[in-house]
Structures are given as structure tokens and as C-alpha cells.
PLY file of the C-alpha trace (Angstrom):
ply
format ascii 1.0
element vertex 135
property float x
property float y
property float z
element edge 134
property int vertex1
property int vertex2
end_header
12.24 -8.04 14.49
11.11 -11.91 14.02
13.37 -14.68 15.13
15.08 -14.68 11.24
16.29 -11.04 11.78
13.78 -9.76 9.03
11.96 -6.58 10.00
8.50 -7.28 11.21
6.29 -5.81 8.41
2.71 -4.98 8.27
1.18 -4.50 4.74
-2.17 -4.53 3.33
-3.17 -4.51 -0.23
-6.89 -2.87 -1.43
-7.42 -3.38 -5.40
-11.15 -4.62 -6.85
-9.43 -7.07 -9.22
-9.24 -10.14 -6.75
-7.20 -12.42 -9.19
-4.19 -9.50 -9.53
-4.38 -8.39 -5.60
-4.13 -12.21 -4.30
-1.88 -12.80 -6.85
0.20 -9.81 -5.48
-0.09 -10.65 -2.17
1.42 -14.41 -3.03
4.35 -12.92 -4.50
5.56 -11.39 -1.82
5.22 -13.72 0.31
7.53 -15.86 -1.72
9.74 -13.39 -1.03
9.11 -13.08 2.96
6.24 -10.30 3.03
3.13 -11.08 4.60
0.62 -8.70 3.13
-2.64 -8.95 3.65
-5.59 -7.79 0.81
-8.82 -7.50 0.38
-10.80 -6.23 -2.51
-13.38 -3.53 -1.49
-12.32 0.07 0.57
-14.48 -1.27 3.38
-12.86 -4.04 3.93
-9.81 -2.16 3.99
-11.24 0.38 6.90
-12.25 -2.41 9.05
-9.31 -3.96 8.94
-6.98 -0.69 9.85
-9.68 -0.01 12.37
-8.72 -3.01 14.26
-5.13 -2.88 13.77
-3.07 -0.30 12.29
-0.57 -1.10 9.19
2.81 0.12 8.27
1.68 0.06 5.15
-1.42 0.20 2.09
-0.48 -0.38 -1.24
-3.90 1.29 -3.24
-5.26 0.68 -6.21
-6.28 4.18 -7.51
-9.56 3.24 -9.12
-11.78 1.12 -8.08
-16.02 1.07 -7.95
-17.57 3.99 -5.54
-14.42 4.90 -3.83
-10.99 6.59 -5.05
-7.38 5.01 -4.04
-7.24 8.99 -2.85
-10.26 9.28 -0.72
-9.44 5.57 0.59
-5.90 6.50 1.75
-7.69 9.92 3.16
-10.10 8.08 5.66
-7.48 5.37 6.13
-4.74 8.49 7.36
-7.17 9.61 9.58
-7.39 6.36 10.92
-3.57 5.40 11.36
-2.11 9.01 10.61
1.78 6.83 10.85
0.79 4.33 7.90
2.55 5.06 4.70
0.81 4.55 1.07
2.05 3.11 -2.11
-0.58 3.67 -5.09
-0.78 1.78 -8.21
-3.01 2.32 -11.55
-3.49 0.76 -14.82
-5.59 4.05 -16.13
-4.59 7.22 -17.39
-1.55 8.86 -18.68
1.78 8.64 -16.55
2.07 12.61 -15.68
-2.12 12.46 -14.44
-1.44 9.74 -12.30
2.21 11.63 -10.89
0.22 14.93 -10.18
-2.83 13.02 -8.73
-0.68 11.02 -6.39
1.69 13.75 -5.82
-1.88 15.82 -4.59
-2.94 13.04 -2.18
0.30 13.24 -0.33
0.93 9.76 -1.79
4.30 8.30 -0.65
4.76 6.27 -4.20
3.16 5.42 -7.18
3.23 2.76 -10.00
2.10 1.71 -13.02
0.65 -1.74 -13.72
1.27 -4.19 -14.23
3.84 -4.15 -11.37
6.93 -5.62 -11.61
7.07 -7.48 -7.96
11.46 -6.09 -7.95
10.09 -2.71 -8.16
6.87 -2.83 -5.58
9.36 -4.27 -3.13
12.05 -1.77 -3.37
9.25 0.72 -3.03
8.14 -0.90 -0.18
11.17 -1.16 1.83
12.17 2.88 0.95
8.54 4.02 2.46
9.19 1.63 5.41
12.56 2.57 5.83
11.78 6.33 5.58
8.88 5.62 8.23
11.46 4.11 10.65
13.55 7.28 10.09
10.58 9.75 10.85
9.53 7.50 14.12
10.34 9.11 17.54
12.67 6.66 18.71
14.37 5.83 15.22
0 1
1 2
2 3
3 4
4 5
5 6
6 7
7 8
8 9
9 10
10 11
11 12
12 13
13 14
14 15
15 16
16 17
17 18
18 19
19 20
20 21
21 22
22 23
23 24
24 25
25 26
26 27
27 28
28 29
29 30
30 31
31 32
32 33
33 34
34 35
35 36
36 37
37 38
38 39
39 40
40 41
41 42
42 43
43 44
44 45
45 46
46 47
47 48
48 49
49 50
50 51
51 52
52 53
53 54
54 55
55 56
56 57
57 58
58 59
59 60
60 61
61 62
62 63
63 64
64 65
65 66
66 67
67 68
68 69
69 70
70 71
71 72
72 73
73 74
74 75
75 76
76 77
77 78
78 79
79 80
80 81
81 82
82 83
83 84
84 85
85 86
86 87
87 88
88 89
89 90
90 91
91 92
92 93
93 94
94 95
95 96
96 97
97 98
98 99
99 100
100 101
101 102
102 103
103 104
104 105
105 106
106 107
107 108
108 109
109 110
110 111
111 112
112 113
113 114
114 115
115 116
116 117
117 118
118 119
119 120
120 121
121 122
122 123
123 124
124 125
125 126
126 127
127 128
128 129
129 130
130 131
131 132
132 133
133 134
């Protein structure tokens, strides 16, 4: 815990649109998140290679690499880290059943309503915290 009694949080946010993923990543920190982002997959696996996260929020498409086959090779990386995945493509029920394939721990449609992504967020967490040995 930090000295405000917040849960320490580590996030990190991987979508190719720069403008919506910074964007993203300024709104929660208005609201006490520190999330890192970057825009390309690897960038994503260099940064989880040097530090795990409790968290990737995935976009689902983006150029050469999948949200799915991103969150693959970043699980094998930090097998603990949980995954949020969020699309602006395809049909509601596609994008349930191709998350729900990946083992994905949430998905959402954009554009993303910033109440919703951080509800998500603190379920995934909090369900982490439940499945960790000593919580």
C-alpha cells in the first residue's frame, strides 16, 4: 500500500492508436491510477520483461500482432498478470467468444467509458489478490 492507503497498482496499456491510449492512460491518473502505455506489442514485452504488471489492458487489433497472441507471450512472461481487452471492431458476441477463448479476464467495447474500465480494473485486481498465496 502507498502512504495514502490506496493499493499499489501496476497497469500497462498496449493499443496502436497513441492519441486514445495516452489519452486513457491520463484519465486514470486523474483518478489515482498510474498506468503506463505504449503503442506497439514490443514495447509492451520489453517492458513486462523487465518488470512484471498486475495488469494489461489490450487492444485486440492492432498491426502484425493480435491483443490474443500479445496477452499469450505476455502470460508466459508474468503467468500472475491479469488482462482486460478492449475493441472497436466486430460484432459484440465475436469479440465475447474471442476473448472468452484467450482466457481473457474482461472485455470492452470502445469507446470506453473511463467508470466502467475502472470498475473492471479493480474486480480483476481484486480477484488476483484473492487467488494470491498469501491473500
Amino acid at each position: 500500500m502507498n502512504h495514502k492507503g490506496k493499493i499499489a497498482m501496476k497497469i500497462i496499456l498496449v493499443d496502436d492508436e497513441v492519441d486514445f491510449v495516452s489519452a486513457l492512460a491520463e484519465r486514470l491518473s486523474f483518478r489515482g491510477i498510474d498506468a503506463d502505455w505504449v503503442s506497439r506489442p514490443e514495447e509492451a514485452i520489453s517492458k513486462v520483461e523487465k518488470g512484471c504488471y498486475d495488469l494489461a489492458v489490450l487492444d485486440m487489433k492492432m498491426p502484425k500482432v493480435s491483443g490474443i497472441a500479445l496477452k499469450r507471450h505476455l502470460h508466459e512472461i508474468c503467468p500472475e498478470m491479469k488482462f482486460l481487452f478492449l475493441t472497436g471492431h466486430g460484432s459484440e458476441e465475436a469479440f465475447k467468444a474471442g476473448t472468452r477463448e484467450a482466457g481473457a479476464d474482461c472485455y470492452m467495447l470502445k469507446p470506453v467509458q473511463i467508470e466502467a474500465l475502472l470498475a473492471n480494473i479493480h474486480e480483476a485486481l481484486s480477484e488476483r489478490r484473492k487467488e494470491a498465496p498469501d491473500g
